[in-house]
N, C-alpha and C positions, 0 to 999 in steps of 0.2 A: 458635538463639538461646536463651539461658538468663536467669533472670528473675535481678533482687538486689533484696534486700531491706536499706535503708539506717537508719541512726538517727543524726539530726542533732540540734545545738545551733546555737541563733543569738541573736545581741544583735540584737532587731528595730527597735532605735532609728534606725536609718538607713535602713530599707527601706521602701516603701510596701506591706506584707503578704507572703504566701508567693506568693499567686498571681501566675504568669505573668499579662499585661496588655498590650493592644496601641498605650497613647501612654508606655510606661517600660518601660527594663527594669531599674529598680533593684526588683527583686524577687529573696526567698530562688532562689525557681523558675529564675527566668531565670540566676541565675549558678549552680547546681546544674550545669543541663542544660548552660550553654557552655564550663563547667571540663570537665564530663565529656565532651564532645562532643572538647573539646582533645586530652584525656588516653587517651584510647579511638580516638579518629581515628575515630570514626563519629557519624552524628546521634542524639544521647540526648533521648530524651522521658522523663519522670518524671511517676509519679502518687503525689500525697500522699495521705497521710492524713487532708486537711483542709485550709484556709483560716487562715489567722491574719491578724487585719487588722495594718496599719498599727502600727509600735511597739510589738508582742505576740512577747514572745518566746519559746524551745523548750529544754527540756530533753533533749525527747524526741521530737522529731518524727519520722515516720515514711517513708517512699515510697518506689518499688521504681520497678527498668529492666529492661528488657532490652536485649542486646548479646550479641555474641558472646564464648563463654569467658573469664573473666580467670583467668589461672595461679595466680597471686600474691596473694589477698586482702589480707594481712597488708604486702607491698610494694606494692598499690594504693592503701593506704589513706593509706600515709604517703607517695605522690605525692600523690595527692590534696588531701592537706590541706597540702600546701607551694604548691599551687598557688590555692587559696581566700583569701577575704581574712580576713584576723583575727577579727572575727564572726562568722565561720560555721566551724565543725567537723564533718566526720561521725565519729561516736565508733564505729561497728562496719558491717562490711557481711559477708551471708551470701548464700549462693545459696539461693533457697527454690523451691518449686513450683511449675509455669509458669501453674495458676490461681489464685496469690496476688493479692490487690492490696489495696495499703496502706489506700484508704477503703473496701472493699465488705469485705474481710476482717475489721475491728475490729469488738469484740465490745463494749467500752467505751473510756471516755476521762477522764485524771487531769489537771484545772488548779489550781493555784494563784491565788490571787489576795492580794500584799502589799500590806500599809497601814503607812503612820507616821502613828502617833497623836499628836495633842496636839504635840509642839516639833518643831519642824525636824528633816528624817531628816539622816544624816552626807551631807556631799559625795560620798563614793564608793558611797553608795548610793542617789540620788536618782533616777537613772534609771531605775532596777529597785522604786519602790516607787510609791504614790499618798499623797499631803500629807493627810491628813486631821486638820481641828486641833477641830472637836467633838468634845467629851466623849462616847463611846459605853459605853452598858450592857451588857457581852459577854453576861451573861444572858439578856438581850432577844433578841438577836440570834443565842443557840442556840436558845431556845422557838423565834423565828422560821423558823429555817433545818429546824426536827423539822416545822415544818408544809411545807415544802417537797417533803422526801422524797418518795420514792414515785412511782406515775404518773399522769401527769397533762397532759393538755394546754399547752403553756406559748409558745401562741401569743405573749399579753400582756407574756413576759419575749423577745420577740426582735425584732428590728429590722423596721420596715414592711418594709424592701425584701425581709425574709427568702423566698427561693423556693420552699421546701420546701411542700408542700400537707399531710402531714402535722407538727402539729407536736407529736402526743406523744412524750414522753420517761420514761424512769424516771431517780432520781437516787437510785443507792444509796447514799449517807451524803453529806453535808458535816461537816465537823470547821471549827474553830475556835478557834484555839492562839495566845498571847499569849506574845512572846520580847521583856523588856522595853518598850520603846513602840513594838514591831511589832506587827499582826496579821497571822495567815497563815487565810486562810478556804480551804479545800479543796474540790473540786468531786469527785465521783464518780459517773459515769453512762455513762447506755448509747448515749447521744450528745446531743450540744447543738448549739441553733440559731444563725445569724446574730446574736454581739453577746449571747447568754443570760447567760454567766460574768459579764461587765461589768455588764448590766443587774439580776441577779442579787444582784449584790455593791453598786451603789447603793440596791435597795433595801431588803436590809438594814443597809446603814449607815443609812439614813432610819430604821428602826425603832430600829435603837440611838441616834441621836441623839436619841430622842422625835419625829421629825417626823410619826409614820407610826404608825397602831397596828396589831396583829398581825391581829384584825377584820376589815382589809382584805383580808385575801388570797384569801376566799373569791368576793370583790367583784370581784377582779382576776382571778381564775383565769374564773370567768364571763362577764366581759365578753369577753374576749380579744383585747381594746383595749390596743397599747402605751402610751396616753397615761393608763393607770391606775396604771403601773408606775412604779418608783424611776428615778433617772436614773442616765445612761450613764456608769460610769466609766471613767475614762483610762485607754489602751490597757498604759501601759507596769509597771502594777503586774501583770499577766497573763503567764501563764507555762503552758504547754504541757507537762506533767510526763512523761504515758507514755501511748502507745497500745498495748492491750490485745488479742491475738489468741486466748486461749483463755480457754475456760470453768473450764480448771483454774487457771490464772494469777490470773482472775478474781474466785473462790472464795480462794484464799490472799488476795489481798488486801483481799477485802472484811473477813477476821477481823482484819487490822492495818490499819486507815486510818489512823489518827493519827502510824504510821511511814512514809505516803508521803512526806512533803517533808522 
């Protein structure tokens, strides 16, 4: 058996998350594994790199199989994607090491998070953005995001049900870039919880909107009560950029963040 190591794109607008699920199988997962199960004539199991809920979508996701040999990577690939449906693409598959695996392996994790400020976003991109029509102070909202960095416990930014027992994180930079009435707020860290990016990303719009002052955070980081924390934004302004396997990769792009999206 030989491992592969995949990197996918998906419109998460129609799925109910990445995760396999046992009352649906409209999940990324589920139709990964039964295209490939097709295409291979053997039963494929995948493991990601992660979870992405409901309407969140990937640039870059990540997750590895095992099977036996494929000859042909280059001719797998473009079966493959003849056989998938229109929202989901795998853009490269390599054969990697047989103790690779796509979430114990990453070393960090790059999301996106866009916003349409103030007037309506265009039709063709409303799917891919969050409606935000309060006036935001980006200023605000960088101060806020330099107090975020670093590591730090961030129970209070992840969702009740989150499972993890640990929930420290580091979060080497956030960027914060304005493309006419877009924002694109950037996430960089060494992993994130159930629901963080989103909850993350509400409550800095609360500080940019004036609703919230910066003050808070010392109050929130503390408590480690979600109900101190900004509210949860919509899944579908989220975006899954690139999962990170090496410390050198790492390194290069912690000195260019602001050219990740």
């Amino acid at each position: 058996m030989k491992n592969y190591r995949m990197t996918i794109q998906y419109d998460g607008t129609s799925y109910n998350g990445w995760q396999k699920q046992k009352n649906t199988t409209n999940t990324i997962q589920t139709v990964l594994e039964e295209t490939l199960s097709v295409v291979l004539q053997e039963d494929i199991q995948i493991q990601g790199s992660g979870r992405t809920d409901a309407g969140v979508h990937a640039y870059g996701q990540t997750a590895n199989f095992k099977c036996k040999s494929i000859q042909e990577l280059k001719d797998f690939l473009l079966k493959i994607n003849k056989k998938l449906p229109p929202d989901i693409k795998m853009v490269c598959i390599q054969e990697v090491s047989k103790d690779f695996h796509s979430r114990l392996s990453a070393v960090s994790k790059i999301y996106s998070y866009h916003i349409a400020n103030g007037q309506r976003p265009s039709v063709f991109r409303r799917k891919y953005l969050y409606h935000y029509e309060k006036e935001l102070n980006l200023e605000l909202i960088r101060s806020a995001a330099n107090q975020l960095m670093g590591t730090h416990d961030f129970r209070a930014f992840s969702s009740e049900k989150n499972p993890m027992k640990s929930c420290i994180r580091c979060l080497y930079d956030i960027t914060i870039e304005k493309r006419d009435n877009e924002i694109v707020i950037c996430y960089f860290g060494n992993g994130f919880l159930y629901n963080m990016a989103r909850i993350l990303t509400g409550t800095l719009l609360e500080i940019g909107a004036g609703e919230r002052k910066m003050v808070e955070f010392e109050q929130i980081f503390y408590s480690g009560n979600r109900k101190f924390s900004g509210f949860l934004a919509p899944p579908n302004g989220l975006f899954l950029e690139r999962v990170i396997y090496t410390k050198e990769e790492e390194a290069v792009l912690f000195t260019r963040t602001k050219h990740l999206v």
